[in-house]
N, CA, C and O atoms as a GROMACS GRO file, in nm:
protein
  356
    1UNK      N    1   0.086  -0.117   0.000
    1UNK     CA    2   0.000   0.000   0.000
    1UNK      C    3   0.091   0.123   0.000
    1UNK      O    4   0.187   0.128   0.077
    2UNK      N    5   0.065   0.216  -0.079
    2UNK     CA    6   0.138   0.319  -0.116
    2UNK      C    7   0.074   0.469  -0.057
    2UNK      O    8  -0.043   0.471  -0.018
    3UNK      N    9   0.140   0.570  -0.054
    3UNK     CA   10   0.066   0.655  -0.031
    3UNK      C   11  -0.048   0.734  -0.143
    3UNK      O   12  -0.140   0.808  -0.108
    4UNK      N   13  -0.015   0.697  -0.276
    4UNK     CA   14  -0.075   0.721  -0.380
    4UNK      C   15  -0.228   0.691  -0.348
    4UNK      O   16  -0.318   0.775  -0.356
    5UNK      N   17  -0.248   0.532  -0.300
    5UNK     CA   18  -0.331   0.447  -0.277
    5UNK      C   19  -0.394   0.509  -0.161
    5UNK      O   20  -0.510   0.548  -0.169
    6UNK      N   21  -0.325   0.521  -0.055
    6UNK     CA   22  -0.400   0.623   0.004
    6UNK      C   23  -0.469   0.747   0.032
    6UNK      O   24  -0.545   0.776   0.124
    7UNK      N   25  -0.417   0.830  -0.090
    7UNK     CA   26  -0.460   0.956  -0.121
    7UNK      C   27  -0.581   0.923  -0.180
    7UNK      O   28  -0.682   0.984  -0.143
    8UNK      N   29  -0.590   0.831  -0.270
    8UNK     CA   30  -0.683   0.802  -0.339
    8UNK      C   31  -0.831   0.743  -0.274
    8UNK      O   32  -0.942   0.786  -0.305
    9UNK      N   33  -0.803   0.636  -0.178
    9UNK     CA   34  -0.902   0.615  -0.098
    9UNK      C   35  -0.969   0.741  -0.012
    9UNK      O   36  -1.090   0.736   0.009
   10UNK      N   37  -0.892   0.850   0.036
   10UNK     CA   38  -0.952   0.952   0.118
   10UNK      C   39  -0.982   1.003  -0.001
   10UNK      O   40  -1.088   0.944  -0.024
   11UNK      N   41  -0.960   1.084  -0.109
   11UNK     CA   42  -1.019   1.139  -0.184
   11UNK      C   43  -1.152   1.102  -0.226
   11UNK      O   44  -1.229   1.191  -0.261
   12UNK      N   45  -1.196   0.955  -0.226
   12UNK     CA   46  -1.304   0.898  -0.303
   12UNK      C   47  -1.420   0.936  -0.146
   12UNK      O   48  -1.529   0.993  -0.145
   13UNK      N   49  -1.318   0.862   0.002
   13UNK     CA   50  -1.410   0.888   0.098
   13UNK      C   51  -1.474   1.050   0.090
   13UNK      O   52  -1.597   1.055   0.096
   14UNK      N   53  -1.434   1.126   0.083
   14UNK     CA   54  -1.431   1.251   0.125
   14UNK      C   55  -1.539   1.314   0.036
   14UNK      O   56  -1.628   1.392   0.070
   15UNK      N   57  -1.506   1.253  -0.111
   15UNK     CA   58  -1.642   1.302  -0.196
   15UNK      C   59  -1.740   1.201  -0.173
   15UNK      O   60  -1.851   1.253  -0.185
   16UNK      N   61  -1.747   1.090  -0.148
   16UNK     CA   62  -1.882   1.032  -0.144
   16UNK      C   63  -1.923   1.101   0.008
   16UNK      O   64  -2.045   1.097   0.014
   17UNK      N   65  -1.878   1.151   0.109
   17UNK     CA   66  -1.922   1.217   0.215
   17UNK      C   67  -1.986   1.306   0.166
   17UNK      O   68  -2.107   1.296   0.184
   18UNK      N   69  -1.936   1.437   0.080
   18UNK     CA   70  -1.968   1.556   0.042
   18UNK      C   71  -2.081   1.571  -0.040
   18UNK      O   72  -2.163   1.663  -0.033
   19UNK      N   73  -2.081   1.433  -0.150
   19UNK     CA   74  -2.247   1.399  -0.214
   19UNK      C   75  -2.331   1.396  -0.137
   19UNK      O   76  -2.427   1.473  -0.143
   20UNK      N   77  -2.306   1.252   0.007
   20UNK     CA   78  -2.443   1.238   0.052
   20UNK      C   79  -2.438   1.402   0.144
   20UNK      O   80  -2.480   1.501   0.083
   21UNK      N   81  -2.396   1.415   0.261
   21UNK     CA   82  -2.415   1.543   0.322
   21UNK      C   83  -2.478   1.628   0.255
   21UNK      O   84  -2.592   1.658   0.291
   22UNK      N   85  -2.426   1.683   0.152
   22UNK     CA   86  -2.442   1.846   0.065
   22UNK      C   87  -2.564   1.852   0.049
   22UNK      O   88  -2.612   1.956   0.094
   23UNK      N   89  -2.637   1.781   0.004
   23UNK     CA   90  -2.791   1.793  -0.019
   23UNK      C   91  -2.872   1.827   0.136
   23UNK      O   92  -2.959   1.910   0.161
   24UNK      N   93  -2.834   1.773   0.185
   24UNK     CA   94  -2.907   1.786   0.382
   24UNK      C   95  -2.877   1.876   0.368
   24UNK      O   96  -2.958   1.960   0.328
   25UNK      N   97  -2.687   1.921   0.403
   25UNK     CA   98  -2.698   2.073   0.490
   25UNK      C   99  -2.712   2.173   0.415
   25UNK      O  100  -2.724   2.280   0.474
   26UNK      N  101  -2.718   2.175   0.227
   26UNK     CA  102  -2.769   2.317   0.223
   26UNK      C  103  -2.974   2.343   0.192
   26UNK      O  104  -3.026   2.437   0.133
   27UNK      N  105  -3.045   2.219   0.258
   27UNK     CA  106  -3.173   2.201   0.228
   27UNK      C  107  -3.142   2.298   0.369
   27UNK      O  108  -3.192   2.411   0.369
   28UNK      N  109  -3.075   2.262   0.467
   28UNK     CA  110  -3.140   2.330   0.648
   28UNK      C  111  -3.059   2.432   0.618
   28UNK      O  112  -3.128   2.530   0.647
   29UNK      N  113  -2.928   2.483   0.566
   29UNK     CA  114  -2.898   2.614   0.510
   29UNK      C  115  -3.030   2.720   0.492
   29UNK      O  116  -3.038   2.826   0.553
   30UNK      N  117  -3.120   2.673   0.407
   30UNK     CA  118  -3.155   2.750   0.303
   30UNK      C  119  -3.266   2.762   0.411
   30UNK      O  120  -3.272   2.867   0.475
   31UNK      N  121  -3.341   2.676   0.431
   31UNK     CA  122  -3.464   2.681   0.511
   31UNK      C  123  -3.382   2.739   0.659
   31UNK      O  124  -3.481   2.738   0.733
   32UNK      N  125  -3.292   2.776   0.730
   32UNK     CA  126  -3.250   2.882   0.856
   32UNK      C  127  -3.216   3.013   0.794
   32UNK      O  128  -3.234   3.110   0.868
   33UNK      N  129  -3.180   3.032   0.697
   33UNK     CA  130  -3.201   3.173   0.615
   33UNK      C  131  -3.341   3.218   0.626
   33UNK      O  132  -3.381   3.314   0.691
   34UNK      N  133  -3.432   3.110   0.534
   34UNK     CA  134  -3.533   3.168   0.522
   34UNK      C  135  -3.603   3.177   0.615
   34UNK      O  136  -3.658   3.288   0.618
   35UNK      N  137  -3.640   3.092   0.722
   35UNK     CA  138  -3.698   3.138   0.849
   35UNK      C  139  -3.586   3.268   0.935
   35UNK      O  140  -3.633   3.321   1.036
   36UNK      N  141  -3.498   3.295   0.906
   36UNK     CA  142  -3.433   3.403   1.005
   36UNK      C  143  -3.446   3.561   0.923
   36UNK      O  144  -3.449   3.675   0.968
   37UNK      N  145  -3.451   3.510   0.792
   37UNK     CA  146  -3.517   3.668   0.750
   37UNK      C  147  -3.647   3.719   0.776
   37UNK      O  148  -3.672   3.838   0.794
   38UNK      N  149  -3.773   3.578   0.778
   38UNK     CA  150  -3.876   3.603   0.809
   38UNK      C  151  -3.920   3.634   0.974
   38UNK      O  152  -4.023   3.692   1.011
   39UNK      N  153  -3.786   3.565   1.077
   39UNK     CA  154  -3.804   3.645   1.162
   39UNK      C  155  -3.756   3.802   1.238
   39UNK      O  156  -3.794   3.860   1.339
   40UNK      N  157  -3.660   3.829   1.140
   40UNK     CA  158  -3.597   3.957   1.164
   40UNK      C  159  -3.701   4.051   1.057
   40UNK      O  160  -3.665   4.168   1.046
   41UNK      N  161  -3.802   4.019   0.994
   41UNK     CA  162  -3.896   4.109   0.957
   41UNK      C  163  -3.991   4.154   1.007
   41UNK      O  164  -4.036   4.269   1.004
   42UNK      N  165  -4.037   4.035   1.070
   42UNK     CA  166  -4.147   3.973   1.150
   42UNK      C  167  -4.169   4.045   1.316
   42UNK      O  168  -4.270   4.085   1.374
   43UNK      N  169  -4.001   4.039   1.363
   43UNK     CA  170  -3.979   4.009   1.539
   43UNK      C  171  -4.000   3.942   1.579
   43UNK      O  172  -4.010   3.948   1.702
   44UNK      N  173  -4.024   3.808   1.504
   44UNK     CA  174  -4.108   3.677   1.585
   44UNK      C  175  -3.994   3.657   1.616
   44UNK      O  176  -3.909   3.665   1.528
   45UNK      N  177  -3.944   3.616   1.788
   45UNK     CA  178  -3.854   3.532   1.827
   45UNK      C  179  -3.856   3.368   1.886
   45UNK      O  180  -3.801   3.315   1.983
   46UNK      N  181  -3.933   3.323   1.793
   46UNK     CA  182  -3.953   3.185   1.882
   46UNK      C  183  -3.875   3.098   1.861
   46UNK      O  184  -3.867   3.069   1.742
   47UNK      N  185  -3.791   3.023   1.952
   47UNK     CA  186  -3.697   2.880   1.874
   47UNK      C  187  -3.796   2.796   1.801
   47UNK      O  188  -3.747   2.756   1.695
   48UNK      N  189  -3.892   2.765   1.816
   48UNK     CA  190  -3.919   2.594   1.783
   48UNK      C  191  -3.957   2.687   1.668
   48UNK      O  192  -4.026   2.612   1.599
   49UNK      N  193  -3.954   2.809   1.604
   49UNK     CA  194  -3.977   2.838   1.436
   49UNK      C  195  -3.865   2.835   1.387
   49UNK      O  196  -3.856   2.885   1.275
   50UNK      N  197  -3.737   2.776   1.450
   50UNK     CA  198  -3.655   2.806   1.375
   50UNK      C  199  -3.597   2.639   1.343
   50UNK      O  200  -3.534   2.606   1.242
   51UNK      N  201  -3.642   2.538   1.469
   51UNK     CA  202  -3.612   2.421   1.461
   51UNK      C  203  -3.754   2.362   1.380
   51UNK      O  204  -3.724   2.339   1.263
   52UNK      N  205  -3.856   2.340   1.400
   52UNK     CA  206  -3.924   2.243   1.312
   52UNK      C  207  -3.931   2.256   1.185
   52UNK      O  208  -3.974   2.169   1.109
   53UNK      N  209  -3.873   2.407   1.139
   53UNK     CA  210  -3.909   2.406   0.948
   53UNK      C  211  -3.804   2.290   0.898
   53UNK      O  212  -3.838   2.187   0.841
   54UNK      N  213  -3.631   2.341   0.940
   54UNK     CA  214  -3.541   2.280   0.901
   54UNK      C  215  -3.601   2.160   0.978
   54UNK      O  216  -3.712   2.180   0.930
   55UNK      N  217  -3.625   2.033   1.070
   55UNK     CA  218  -3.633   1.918   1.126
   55UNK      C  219  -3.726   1.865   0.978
   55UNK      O  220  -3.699   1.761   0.918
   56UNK      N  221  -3.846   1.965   0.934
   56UNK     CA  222  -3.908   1.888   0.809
   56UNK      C  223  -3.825   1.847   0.694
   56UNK      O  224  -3.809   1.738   0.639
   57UNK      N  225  -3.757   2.012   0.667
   57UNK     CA  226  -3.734   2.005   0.525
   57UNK      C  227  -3.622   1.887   0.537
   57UNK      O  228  -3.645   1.796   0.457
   58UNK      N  229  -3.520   1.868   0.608
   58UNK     CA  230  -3.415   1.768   0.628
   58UNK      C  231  -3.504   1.649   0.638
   58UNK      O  232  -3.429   1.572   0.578
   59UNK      N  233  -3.588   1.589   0.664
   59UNK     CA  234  -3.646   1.478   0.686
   59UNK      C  235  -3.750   1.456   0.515
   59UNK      O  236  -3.781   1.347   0.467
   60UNK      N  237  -3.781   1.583   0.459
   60UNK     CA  238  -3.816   1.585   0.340
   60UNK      C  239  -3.679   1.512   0.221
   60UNK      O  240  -3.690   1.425   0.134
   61UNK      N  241  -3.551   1.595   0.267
   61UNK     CA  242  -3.505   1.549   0.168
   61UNK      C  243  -3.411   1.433   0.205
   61UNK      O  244  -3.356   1.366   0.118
   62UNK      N  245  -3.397   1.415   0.311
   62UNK     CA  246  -3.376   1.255   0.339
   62UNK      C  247  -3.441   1.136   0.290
   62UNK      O  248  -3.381   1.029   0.275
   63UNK      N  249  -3.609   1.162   0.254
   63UNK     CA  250  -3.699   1.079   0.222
   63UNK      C  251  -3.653   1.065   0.078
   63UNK      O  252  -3.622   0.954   0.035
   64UNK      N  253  -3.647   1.177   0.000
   64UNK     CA  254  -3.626   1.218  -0.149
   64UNK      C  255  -3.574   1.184  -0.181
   64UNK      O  256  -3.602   1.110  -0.275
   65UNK      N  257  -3.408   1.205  -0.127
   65UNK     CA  258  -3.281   1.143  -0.172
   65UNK      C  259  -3.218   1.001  -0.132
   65UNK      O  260  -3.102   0.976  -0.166
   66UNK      N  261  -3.288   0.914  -0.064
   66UNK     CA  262  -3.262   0.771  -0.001
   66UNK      C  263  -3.190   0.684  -0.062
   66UNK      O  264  -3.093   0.620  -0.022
   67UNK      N  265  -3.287   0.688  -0.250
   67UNK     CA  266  -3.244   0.602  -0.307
   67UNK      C  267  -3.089   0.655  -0.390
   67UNK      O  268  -2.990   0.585  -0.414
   68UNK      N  269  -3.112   0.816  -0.425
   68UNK     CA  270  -2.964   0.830  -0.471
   68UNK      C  271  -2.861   0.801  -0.385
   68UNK      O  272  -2.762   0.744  -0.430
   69UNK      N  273  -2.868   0.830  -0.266
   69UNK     CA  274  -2.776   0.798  -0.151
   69UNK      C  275  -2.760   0.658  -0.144
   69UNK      O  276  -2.664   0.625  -0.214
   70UNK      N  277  -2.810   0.568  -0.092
   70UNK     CA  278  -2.767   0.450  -0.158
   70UNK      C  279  -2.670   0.413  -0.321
   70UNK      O  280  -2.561   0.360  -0.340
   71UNK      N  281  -2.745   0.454  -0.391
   71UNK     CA  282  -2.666   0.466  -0.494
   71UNK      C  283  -2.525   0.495  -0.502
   71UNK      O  284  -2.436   0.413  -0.520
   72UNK      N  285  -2.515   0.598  -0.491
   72UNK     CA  286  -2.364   0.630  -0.412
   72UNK      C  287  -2.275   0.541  -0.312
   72UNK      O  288  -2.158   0.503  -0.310
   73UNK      N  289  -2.381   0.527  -0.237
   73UNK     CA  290  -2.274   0.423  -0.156
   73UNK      C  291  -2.244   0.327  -0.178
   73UNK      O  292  -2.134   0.294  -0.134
   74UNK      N  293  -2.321   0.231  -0.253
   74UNK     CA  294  -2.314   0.122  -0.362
   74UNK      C  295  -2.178   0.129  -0.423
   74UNK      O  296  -2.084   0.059  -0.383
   75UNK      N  297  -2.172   0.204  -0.507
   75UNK     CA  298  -2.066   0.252  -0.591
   75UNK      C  299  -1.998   0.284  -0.515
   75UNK      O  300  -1.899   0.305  -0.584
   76UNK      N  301  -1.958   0.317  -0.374
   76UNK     CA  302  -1.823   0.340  -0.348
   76UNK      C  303  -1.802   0.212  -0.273
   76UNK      O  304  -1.693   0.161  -0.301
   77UNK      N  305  -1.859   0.159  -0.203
   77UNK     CA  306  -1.825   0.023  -0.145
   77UNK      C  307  -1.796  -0.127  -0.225
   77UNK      O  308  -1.729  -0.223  -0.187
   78UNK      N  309  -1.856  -0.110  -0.324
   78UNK     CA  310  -1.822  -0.197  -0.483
   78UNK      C  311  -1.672  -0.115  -0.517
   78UNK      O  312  -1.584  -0.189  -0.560
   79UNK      N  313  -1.645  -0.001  -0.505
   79UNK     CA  314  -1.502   0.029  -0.592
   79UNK      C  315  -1.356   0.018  -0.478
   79UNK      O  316  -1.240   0.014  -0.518
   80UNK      N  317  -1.406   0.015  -0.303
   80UNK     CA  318  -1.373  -0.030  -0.183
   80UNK      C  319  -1.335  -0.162  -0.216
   80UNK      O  320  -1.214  -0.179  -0.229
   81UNK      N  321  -1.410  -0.262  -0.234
   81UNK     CA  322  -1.399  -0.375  -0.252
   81UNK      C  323  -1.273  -0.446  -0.353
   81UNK      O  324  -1.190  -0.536  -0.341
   82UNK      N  325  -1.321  -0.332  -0.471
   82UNK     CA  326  -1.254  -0.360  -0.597
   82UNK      C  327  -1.115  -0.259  -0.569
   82UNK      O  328  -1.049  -0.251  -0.674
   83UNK      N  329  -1.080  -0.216  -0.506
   83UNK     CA  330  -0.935  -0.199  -0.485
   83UNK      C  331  -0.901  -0.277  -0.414
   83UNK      O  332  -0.791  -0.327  -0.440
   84UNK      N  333  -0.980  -0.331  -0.284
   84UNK     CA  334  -0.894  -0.445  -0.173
   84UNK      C  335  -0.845  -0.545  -0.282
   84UNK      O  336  -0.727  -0.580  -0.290
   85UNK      N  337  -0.920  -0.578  -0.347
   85UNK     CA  338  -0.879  -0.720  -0.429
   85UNK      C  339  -0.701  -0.675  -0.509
   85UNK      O  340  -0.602  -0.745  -0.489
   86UNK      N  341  -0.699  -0.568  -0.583
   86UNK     CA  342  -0.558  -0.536  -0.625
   86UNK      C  343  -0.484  -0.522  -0.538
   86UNK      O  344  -0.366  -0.521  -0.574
   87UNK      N  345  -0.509  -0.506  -0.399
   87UNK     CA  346  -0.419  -0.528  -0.304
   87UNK      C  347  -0.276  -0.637  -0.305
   87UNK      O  348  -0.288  -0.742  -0.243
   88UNK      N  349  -0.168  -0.612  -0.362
   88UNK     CA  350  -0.078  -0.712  -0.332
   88UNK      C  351  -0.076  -0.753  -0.193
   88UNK      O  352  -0.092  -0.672  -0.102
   89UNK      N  353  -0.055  -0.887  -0.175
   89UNK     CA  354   0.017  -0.895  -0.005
   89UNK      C  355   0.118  -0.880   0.013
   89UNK      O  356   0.162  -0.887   0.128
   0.00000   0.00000   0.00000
């Protein structure tokens, strides 16, 4: 095992992290913007308006994206696999 080989494995980890994540955190990004402008217009200061929009929309696109996410991980644990095997001993 080389360090090449290892660059390469964190590189692949790091983007299949950044696929599945990215979609979640900029869905609760977008939805804590938009509830924090609507409450700095508003004056509404309530927490639970700022926690149940994002708790949906993240649970919205968790539902949405399940099967691409799988997908992904498929493909990286099949290409996991398929480097152990070139593994010299």
């Amino acid at each position: 095992m080389n360090t090449d080989f290892v660059m390469y494995i964190t590189r692949e980890t790091l983007m299949t992290v950044v696929y599945i994540v990215g979609p979640i955190l900029s869905a609760g990004l977008f939805v804590g913007l938009a509830v924090g402008i609507f409450q700095s217009v508003t004056s509404i200061q309530e927490m639970t308006l700022t926690f149940i929009p994002k708790m949906a929309v993240v649970g919205l696109v968790l539902l949405l994206f399940t099967p691409w996410f799988l997908d992904v991980l498929i493909r990286f644990t099949q290409e996991i696999f398929n480097q152990i095997s070139l593994i010299s001993p």
